[in-house]
C-alpha positions in Angstrom: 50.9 38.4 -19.4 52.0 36.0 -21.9 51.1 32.0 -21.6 54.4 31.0 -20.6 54.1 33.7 -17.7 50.3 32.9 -16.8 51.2 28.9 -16.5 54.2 29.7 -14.5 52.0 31.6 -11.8 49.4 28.9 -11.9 51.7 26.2 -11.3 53.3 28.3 -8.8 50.1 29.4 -6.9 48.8 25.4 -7.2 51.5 24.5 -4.9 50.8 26.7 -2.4 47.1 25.0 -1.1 48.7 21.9 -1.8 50.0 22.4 1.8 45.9 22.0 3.3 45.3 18.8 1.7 48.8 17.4 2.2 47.8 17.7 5.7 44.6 16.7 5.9 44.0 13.7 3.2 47.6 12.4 3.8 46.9 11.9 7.8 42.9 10.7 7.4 44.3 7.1 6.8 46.5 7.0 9.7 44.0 7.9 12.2 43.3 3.6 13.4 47.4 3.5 13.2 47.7 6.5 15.5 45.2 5.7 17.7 46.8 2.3 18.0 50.4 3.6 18.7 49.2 5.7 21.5 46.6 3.2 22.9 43.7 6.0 22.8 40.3 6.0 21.0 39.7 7.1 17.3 37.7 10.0 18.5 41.1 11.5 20.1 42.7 11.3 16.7 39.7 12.9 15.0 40.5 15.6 18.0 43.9 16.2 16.2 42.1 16.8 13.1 40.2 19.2 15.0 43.2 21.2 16.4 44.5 21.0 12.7 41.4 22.8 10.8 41.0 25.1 13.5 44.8 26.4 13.4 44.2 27.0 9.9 40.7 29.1 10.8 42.9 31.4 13.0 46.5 31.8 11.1 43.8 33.0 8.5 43.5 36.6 10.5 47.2 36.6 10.4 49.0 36.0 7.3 46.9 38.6 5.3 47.5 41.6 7.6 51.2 40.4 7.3 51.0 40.1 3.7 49.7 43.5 3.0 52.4 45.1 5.5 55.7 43.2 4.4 54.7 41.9 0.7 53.8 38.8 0.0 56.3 36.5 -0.9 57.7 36.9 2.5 55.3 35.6 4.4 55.1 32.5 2.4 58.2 31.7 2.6 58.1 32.2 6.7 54.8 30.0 6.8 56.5 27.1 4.6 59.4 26.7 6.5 57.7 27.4 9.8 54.9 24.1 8.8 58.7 21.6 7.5 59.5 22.3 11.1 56.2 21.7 12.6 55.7 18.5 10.3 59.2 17.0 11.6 57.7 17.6 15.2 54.3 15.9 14.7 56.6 13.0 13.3 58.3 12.8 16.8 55.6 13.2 19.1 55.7 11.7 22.2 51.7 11.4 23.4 48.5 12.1 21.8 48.2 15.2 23.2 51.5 16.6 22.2 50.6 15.6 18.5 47.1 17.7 19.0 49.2 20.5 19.9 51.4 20.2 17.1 48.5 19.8 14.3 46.9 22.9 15.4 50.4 24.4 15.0 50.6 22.9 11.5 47.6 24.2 10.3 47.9 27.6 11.5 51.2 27.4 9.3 50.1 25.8 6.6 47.1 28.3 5.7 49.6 30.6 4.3 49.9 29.4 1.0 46.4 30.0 0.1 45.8 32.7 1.9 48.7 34.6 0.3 47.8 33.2 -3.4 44.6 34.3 -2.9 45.8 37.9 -2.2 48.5 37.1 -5.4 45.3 36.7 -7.7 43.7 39.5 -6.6 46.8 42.2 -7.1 46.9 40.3 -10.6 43.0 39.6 -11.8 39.9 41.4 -12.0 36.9 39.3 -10.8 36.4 37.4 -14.0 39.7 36.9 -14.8 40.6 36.1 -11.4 37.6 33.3 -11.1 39.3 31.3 -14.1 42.8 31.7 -12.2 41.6 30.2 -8.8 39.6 27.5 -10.8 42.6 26.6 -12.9 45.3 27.0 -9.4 42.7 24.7 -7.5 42.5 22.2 -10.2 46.5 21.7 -10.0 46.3 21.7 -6.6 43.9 18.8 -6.8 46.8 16.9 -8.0 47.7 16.4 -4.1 44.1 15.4 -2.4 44.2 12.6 -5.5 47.3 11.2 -4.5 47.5 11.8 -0.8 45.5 9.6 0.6 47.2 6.5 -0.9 50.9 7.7 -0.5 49.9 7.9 3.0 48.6 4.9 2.4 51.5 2.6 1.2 54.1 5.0 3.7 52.4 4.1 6.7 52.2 0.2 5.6 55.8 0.3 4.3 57.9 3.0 6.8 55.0 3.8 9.9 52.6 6.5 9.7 55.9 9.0 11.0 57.1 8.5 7.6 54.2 11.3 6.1 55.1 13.7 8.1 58.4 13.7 7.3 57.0 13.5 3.6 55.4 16.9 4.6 57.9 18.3 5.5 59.8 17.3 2.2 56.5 18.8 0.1 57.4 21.6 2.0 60.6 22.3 1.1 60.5 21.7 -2.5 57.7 24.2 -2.2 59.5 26.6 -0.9 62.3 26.7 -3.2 60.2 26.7 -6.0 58.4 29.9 -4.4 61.7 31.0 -4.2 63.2 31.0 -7.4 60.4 31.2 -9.6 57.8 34.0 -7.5 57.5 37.4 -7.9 56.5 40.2 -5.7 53.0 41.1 -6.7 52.4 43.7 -3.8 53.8 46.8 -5.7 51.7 49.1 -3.6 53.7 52.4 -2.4 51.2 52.4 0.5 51.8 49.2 2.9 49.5 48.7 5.1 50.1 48.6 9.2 50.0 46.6 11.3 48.8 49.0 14.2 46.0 46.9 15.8 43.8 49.5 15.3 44.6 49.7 11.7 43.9 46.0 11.1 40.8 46.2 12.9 39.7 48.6 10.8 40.3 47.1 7.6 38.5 44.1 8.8 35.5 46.2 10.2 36.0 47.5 6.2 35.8 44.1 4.8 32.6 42.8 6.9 31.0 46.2 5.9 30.9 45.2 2.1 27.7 43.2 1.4 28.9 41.2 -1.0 32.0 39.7 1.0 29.4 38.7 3.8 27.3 37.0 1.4 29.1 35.2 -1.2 31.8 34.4 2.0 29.2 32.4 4.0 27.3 30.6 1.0 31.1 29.0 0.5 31.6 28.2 3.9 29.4 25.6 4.3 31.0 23.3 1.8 34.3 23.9 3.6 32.1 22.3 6.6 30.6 19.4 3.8 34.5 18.5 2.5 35.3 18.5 6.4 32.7 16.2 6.7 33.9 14.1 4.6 37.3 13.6 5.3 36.4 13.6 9.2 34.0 11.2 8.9 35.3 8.9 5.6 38.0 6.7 8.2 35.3 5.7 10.2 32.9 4.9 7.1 35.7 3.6 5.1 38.0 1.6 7.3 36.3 0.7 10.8 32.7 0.2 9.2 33.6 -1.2 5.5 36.8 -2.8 6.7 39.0 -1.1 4.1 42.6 -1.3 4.2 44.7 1.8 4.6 45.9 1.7 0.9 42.6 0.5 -0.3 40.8 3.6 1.3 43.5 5.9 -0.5 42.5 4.3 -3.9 39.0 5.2 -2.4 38.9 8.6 -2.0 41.7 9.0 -4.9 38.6 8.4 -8.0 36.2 11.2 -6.3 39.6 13.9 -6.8 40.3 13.1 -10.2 36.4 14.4 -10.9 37.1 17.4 -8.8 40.4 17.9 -11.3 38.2 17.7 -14.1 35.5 19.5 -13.2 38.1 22.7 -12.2 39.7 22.4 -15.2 36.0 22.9 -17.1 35.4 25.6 -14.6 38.4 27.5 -15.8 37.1 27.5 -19.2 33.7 28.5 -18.7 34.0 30.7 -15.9 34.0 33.9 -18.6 30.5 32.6 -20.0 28.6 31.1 -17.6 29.9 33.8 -15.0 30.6 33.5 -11.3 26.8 33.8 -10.1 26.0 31.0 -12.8 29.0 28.6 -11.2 27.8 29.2 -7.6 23.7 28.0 -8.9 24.9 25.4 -10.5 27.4 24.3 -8.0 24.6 24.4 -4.8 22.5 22.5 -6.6 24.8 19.6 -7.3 25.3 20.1 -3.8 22.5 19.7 -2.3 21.7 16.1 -4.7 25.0 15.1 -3.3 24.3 15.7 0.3 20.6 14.4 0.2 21.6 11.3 -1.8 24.6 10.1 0.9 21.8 10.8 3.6 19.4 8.3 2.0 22.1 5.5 1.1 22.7 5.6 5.2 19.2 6.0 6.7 18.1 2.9 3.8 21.0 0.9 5.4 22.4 0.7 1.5 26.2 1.5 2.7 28.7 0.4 0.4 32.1 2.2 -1.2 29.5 3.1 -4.0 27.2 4.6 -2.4 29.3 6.3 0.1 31.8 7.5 -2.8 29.1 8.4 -5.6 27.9 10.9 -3.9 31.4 12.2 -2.6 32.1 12.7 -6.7 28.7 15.0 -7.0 30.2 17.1 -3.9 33.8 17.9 -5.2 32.4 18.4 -8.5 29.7 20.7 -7.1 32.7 22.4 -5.2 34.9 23.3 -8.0 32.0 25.3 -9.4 31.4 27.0 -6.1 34.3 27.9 -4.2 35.9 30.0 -7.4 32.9 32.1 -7.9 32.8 32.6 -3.9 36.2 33.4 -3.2 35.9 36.0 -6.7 32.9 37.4 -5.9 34.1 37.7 -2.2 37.6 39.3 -3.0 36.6 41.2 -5.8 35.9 44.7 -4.0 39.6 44.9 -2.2 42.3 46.1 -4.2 44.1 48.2 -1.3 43.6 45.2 1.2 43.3 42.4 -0.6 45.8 39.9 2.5 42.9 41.6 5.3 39.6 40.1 3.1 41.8 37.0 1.7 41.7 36.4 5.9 38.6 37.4 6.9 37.8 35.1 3.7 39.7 32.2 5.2 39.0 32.6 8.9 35.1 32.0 7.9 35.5 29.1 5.7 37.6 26.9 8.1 35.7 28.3 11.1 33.0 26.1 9.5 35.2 23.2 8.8 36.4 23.6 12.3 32.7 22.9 13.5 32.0 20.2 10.9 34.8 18.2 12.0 34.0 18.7 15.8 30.5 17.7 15.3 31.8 14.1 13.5 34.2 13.6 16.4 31.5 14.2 18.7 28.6 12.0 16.9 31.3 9.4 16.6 29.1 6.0 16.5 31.1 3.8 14.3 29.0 4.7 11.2 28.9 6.6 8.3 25.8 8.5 10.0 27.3 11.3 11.4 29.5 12.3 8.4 26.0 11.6 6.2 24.0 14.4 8.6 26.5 16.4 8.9 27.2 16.6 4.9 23.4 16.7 3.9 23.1 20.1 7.2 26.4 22.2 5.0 24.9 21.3 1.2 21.3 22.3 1.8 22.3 25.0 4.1 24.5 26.2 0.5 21.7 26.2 -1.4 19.5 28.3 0.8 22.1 30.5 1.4 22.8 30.8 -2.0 19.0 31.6 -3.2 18.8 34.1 0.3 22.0 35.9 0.2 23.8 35.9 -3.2 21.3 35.2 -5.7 19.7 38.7 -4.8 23.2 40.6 -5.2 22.3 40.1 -9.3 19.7 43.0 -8.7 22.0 45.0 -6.5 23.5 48.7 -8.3 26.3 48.0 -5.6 27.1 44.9 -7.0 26.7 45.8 -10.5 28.7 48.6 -9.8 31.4 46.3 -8.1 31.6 43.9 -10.4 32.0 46.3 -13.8 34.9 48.2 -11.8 36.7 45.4 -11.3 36.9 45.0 -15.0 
């Protein structure tokens, strides 16, 4: 593939996840604004947030299946347009419980840009190669989670917080003409898979039988359940208990991003020599500092945007390292039903955001404490994981075997 070609499809496949974070960072500064338009509390919000993450967790089982039947261009076209529709509703909703509806809607819709790239890289990539693709695709799509959370910002002070949806819904479609015109069909298979419910069922039952899936799939999981933490639990730090403005809490949580940038664009150039398995150490140990460090600011009563935000940079650093090498090392053994694992993938990591983001809602005290334990519980959980269940895989035939046939 020549340069030309390769930046094409990583631009292309960067604006695909762009939808996830467009959804989530742009809507975590309206959550006071909401709440105030339809006279509930903050934690009913945080509910919608909820509905959101655990849309995407289950459109995760669906698009792959779909993907690997009907190509997969298709089906990202269908989930774009079907999310422009669903952000135009959330703009117009007429109670908070409507608008709940609605997010879970748009996140089930929105998961299928990743879920489908993800099954892009892998008809494309072997493991290596496909490692420094995800790193590189992620690091464009931090361009969005940088500038998100300020646009929402200045919209909401500006035009009302209806205004980002309908900027959703914009992203959307300029997404999916680009998908459009500049995509190509990547599922060349002759064989399609079907969609016989027994058929899917047993390519998933395929999928959780392979070691290595199960093991590299939950290590990453749990700092899906940290970043949910985060953004969950960042309003109330942020804006009720620091007294941030809206657009002063977008320039917040805009500096930790532009690490997260960085530190995917060094991931894409190192991922050949320091190898997936070295990214994932490295990555769950930065981790766990980050976790225990924002746990210690909070118990020591030391809260500031520092000290809340410092250790927010360690995290997203710590997750460009691991989330490549876990989605590789994950994917790696499906060639024949690469949409089926890209979902089971999926479905496990936001299945722990889901609960991350419940649990903030839940703990909701009007401090930074919950989204502290709650971010500290995911990292060191990551680490363990990753010394229990994938640091032993190095020793494995099977995965030795996996990884050099992938190559």
């Amino acid at each position: 593939m020549s340069r030309s070609r390769y930046a094409l499809l990583a631009a292309l496949l960067g604006l695909l996840p762009m939808l996830l974070p467009l959804s989530v960072d742009a809507s975590v500064p309206l959550v006071p604004e909401i709440a105030s338009h339809f006279i509930t509390e903050t934690a009913s919000v945080q509910l919608s947030l909820s509905a959101m993450v655990l849309g995407i967790a289950v459109g995760q089982l669906i698009y792959g299946p779909l993907s690997d039947r009907f190509g997969r261009k298709p089906i990202i076209l269908l989930g774009i347009a079907s999310y422009a529709a669903t952000a135009l509703a959330c703009a117009n909703a007429p109670t908070i419980e409507a608008l709940i509806g609605l997010r879970f809607l748009q996140g089930f819709f929105a998961c299928s840009g990743v879920i489908v790239a993800r099954a892009v890289i892998r008809d494309l990539f072997d493991r290596e190669a496909g490692a420094r693709l995800f790193a590189l695709m992620m690091g464009i799509h931090g361009i969005m989670p940088t500038i998100a959370p300020g646009l929402s910002g200045w919209l909401s002070v500006a035009y009302g917080w209806q205004s980002v949806f309908w900027t959703m819904a914009g992203f959307a479609v300029f997404s999916g003409l680009a998908i459009l015109l500049g995509l190509a069909e990547t599922n060349t298979s002759t064989e399609r898979q079907s969609l016989h419910p027994r058929t899917i069922a047993a390519n998933y039952r395929q999928v959780f039988g392979v070691r290595s899936f199960l093991c590299y799939g939950v290590c990453g999981s749990f700092m899906y359940g940290a970043l949910m933490a985060y953004f969950a639990g960042a309003p109330v730090g942020l804006i009720q208990y620091l007294g941030l403005s809206p657009l002063q809490f977008g320039i917040a949580m805009a500096v930790p991003m532009v690490s997260y940038i960085i530190a995917q664009v060094v991931v894409a150039r190192v991922a050949h020599q320091v190898g997936i398995d070295g990214m994932i150490r490295n990555g769950a140990i930065l981790a766990a500092i980050s976790g225990i460090l924002m746990l210690a600011f909070v118990l020591l009563g030391k809260v500031t945007v520092y000290t809340l935000m410092g250790p927010v940079v360690l995290l997203l650093v710590s997750l460009a390292f691991i989330v490549p090498g876990t989605t590789a090392g994950a994917m790696s053994p499906f060639a024949q039903i690469a949409g089926a694992a890209s979902s089971l993938l999926g479905f496990v990591q936001f299945l722990a955001a889901a609960a991350a983001t419940t649990v903030i809602g839940l703990m909701n005290d009007g401090t930074p404490l919950p989204m502290a334990i709650v971010m500290c519980t995911c990292t060191f959980l990551t680490l363990i994981l990753y010394l229990v269940l994938v640091r032993p895989l190095r020793h494995s035939p099977g995965h030795r075997s996996s990884a050099s046939s992938s190559n």
